[in-house]
N, CA, C and O atoms as CSV, one atom per row, in Angstrom:
chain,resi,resn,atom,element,x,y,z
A,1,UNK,N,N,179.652,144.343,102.621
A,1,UNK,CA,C,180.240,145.375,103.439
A,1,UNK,C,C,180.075,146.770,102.833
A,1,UNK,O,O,179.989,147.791,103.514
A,2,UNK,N,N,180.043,146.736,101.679
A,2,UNK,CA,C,180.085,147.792,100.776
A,2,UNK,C,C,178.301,148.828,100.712
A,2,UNK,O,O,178.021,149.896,100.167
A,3,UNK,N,N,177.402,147.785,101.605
A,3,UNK,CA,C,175.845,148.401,101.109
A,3,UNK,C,C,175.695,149.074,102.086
A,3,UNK,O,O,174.778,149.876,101.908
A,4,UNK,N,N,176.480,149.205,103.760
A,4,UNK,CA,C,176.057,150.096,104.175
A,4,UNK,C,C,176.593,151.257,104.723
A,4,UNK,O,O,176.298,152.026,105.637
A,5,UNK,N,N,177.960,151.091,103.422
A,5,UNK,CA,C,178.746,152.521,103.519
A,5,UNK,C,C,178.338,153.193,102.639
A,5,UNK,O,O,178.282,154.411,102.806
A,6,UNK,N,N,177.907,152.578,101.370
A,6,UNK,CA,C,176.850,153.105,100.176
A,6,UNK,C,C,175.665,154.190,100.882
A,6,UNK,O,O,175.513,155.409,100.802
A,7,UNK,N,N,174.997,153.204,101.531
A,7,UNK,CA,C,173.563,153.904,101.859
A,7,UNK,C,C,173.848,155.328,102.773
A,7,UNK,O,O,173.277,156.418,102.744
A,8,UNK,N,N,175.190,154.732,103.737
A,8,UNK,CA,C,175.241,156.070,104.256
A,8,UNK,C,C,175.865,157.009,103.544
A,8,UNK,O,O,175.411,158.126,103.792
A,9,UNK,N,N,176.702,157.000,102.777
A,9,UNK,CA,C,176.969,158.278,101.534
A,9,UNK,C,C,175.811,158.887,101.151
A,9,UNK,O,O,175.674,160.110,101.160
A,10,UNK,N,N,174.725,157.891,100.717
A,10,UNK,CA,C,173.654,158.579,99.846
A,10,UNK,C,C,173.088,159.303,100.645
A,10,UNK,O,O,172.803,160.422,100.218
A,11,UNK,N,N,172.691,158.959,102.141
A,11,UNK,CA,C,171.941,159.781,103.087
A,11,UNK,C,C,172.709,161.041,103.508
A,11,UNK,O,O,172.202,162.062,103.974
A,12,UNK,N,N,173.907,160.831,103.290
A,12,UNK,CA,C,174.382,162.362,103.858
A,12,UNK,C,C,174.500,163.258,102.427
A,12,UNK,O,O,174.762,164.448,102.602
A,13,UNK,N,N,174.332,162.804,101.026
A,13,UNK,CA,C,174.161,163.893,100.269
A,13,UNK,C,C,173.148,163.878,99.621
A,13,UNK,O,O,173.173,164.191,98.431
A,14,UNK,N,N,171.884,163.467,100.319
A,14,UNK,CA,C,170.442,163.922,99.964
A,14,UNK,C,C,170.523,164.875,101.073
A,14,UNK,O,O,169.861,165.845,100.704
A,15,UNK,N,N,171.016,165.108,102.296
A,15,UNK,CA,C,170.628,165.485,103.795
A,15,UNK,C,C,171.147,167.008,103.164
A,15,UNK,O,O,170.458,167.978,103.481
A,16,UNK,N,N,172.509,167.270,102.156
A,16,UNK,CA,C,173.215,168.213,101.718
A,16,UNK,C,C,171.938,169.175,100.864
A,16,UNK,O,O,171.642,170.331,101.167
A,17,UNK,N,N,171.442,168.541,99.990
A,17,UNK,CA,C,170.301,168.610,98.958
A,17,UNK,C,C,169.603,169.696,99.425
A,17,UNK,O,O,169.511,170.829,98.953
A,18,UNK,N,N,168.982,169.066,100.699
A,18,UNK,CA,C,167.507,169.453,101.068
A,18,UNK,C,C,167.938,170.393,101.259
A,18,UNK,O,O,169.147,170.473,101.472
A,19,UNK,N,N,167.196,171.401,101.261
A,19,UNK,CA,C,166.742,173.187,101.860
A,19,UNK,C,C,165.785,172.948,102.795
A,19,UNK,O,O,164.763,172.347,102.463
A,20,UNK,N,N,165.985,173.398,104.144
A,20,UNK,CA,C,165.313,173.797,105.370
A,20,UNK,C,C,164.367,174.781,104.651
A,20,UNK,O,O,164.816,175.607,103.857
A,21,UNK,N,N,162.958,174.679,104.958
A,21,UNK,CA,C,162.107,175.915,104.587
A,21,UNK,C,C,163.019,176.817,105.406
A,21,UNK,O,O,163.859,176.458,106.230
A,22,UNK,N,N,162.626,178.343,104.944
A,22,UNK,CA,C,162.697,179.584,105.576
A,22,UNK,C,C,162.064,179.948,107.061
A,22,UNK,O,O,161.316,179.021,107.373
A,23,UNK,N,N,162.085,180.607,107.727
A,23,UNK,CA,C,161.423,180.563,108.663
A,23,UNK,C,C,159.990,181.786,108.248
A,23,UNK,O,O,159.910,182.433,107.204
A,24,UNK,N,N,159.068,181.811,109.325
A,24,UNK,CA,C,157.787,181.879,108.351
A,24,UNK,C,C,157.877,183.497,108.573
A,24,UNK,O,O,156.984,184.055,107.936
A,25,UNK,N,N,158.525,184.203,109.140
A,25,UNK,CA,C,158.488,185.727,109.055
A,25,UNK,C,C,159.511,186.109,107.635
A,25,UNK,O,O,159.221,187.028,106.870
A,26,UNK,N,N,160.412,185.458,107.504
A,26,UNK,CA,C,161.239,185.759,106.320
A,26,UNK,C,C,160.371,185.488,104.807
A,26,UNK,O,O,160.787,185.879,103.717
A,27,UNK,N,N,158.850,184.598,105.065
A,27,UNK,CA,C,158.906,184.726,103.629
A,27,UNK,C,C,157.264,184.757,103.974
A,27,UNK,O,O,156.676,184.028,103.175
A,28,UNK,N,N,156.391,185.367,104.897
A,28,UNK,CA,C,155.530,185.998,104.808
A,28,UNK,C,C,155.043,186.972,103.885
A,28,UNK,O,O,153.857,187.155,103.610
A,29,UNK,N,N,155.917,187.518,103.475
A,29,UNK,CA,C,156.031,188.773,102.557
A,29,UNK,C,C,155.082,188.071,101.254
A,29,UNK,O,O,154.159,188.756,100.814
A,30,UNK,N,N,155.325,186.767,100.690
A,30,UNK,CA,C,154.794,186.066,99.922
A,30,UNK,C,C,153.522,186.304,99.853
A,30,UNK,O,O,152.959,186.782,98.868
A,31,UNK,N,N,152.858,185.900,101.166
A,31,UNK,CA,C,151.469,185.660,101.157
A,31,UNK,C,C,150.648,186.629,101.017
A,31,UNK,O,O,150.766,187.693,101.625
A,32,UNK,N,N,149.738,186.369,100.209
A,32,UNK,CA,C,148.001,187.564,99.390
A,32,UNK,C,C,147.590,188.129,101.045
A,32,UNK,O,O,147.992,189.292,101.020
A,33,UNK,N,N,147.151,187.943,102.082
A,33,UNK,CA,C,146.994,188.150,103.010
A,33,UNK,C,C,147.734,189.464,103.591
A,33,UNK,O,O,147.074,190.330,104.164
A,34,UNK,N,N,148.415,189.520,103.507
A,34,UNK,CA,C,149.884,190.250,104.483
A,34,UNK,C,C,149.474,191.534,103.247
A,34,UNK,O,O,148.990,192.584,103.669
A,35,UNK,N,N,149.677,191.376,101.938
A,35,UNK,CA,C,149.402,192.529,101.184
A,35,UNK,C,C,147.939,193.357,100.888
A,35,UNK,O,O,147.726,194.546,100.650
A,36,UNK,N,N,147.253,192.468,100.983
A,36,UNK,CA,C,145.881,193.082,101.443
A,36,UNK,C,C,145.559,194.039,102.720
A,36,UNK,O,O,144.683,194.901,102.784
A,37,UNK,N,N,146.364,193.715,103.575
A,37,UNK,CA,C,145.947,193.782,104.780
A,37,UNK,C,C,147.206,195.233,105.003
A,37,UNK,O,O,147.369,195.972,105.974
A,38,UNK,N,N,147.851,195.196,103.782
A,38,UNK,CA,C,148.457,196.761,103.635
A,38,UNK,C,C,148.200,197.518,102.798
A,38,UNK,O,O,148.635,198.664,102.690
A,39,UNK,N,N,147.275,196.825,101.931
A,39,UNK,CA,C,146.153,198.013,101.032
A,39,UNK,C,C,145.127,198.918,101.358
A,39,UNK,O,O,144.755,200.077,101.174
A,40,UNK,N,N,144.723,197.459,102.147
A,40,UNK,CA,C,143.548,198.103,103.208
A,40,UNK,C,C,143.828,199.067,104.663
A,40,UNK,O,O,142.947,199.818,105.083
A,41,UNK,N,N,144.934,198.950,105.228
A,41,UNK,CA,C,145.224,200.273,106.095
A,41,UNK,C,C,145.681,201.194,105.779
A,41,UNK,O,O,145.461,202.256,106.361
A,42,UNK,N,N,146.962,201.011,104.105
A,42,UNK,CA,C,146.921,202.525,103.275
A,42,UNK,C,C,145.901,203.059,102.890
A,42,UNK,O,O,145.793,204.276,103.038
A,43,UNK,N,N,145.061,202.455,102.403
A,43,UNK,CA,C,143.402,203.144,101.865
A,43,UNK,C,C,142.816,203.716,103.586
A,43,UNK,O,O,142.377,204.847,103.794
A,44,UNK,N,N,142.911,202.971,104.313
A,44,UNK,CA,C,142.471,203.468,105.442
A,44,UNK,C,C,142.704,204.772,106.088
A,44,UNK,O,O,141.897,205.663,106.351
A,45,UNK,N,N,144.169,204.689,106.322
A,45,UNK,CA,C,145.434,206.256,106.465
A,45,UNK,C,C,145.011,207.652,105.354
A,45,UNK,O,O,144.736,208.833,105.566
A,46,UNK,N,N,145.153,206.650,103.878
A,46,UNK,CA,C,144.900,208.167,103.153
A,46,UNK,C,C,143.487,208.614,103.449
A,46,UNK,O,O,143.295,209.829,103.507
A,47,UNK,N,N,142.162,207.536,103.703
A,47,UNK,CA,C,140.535,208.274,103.821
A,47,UNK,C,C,141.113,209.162,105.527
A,47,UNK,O,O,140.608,210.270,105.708
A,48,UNK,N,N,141.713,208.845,106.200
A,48,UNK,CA,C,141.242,209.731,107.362
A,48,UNK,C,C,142.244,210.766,107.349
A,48,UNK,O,O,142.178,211.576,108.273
A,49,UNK,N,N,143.463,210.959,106.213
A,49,UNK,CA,C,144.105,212.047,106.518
A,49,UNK,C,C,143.479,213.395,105.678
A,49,UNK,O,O,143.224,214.578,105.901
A,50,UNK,N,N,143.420,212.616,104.794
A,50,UNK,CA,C,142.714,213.480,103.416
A,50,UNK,C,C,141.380,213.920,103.965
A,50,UNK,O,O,140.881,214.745,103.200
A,51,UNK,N,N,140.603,213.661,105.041
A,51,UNK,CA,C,138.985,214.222,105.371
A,51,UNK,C,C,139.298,214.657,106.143
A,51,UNK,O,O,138.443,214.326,106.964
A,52,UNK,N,N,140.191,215.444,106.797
A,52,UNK,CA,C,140.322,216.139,107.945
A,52,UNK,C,C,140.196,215.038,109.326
A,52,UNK,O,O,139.409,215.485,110.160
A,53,UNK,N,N,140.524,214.333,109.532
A,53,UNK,CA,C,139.888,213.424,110.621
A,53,UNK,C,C,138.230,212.682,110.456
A,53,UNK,O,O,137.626,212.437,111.500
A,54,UNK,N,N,137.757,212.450,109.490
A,54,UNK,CA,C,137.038,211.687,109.114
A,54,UNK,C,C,135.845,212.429,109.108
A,54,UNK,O,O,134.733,211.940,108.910
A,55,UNK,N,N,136.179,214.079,109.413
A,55,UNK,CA,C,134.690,214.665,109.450
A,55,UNK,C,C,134.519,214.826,108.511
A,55,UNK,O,O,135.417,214.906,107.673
A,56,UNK,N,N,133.039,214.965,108.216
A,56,UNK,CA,C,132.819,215.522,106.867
A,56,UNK,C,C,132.658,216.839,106.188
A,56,UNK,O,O,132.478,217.031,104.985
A,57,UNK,N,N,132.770,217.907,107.359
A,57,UNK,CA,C,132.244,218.924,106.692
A,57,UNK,C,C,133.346,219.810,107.540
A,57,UNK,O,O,133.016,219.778,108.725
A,58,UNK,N,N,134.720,220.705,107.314
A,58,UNK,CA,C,135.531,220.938,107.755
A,58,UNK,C,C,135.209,221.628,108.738
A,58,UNK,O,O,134.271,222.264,108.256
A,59,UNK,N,N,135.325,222.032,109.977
A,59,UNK,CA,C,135.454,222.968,111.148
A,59,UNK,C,C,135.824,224.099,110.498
A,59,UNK,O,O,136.702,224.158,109.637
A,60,UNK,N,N,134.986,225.239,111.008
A,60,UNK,CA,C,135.691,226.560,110.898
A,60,UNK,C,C,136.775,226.496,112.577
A,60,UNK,O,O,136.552,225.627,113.420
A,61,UNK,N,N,137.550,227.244,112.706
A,61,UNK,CA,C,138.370,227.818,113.758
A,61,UNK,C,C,137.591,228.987,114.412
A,61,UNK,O,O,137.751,229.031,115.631
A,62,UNK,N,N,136.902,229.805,113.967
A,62,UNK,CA,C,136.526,230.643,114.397
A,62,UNK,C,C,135.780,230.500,115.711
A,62,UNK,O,O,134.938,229.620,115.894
A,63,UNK,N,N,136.142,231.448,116.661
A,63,UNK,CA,C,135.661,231.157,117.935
A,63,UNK,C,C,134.448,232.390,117.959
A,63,UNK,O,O,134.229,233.539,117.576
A,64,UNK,N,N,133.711,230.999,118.869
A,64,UNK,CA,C,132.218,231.482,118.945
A,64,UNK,C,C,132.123,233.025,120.363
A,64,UNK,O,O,132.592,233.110,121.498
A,65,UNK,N,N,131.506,233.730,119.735
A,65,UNK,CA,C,131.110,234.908,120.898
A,65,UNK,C,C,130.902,234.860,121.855
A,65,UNK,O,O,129.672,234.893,121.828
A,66,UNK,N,N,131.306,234.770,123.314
A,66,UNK,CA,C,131.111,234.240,124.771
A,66,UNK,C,C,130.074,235.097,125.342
A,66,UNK,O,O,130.223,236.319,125.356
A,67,UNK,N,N,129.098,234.565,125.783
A,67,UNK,CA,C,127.895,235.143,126.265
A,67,UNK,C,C,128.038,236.499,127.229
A,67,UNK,O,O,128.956,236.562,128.047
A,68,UNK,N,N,127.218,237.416,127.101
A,68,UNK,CA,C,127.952,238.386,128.130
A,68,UNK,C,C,127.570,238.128,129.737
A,68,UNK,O,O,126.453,237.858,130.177
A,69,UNK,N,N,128.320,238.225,130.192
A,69,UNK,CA,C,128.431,237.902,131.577
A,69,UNK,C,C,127.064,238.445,132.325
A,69,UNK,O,O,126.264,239.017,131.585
A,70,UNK,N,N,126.799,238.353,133.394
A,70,UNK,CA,C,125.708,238.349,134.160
A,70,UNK,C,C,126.400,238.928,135.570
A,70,UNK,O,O,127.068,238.341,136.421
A,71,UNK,N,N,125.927,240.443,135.458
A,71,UNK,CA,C,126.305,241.238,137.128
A,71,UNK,C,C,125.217,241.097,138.059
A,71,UNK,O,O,124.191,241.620,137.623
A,72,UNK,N,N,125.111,240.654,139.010
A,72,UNK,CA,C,124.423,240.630,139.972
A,72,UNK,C,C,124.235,241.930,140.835
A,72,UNK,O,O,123.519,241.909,141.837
């Protein structure tokens, strides 16, 4: 009588034991992937802020001379 009030004790404090994984957004953070993939769009952000918009050779502002008009 005694073996299968035993067994069920043991099953409810292994059941106590276990740890449920995390769920997979809470420990994403872990994975080589996820941090790469924020190296590579900071490196990305600083090349296009730092070049002016990715040009290479800066714009002057200066506005060009407008042709002179044409009187008929």
């Amino acid at each position: 009588m005694n073996e299968p009030e035993r067994n069920q004790q043991d099953n409810t404090s292994h059941e106590k034991n276990h740890h449920a994984p995390q769920p997979y957004w809470k420990r994403v953070h872990l994975h080589w992937g996820l941090w790469l993939g924020i190296v590579l769009i900071t490196i990305a952000l600083l090349v296009y802020i730092l070049s002016v918009n990715l040009a290479l050779v800066p714009r002057s502002w200066q506005h060009q001379p407008q042709p002179a008009a044409t009187s008929k």
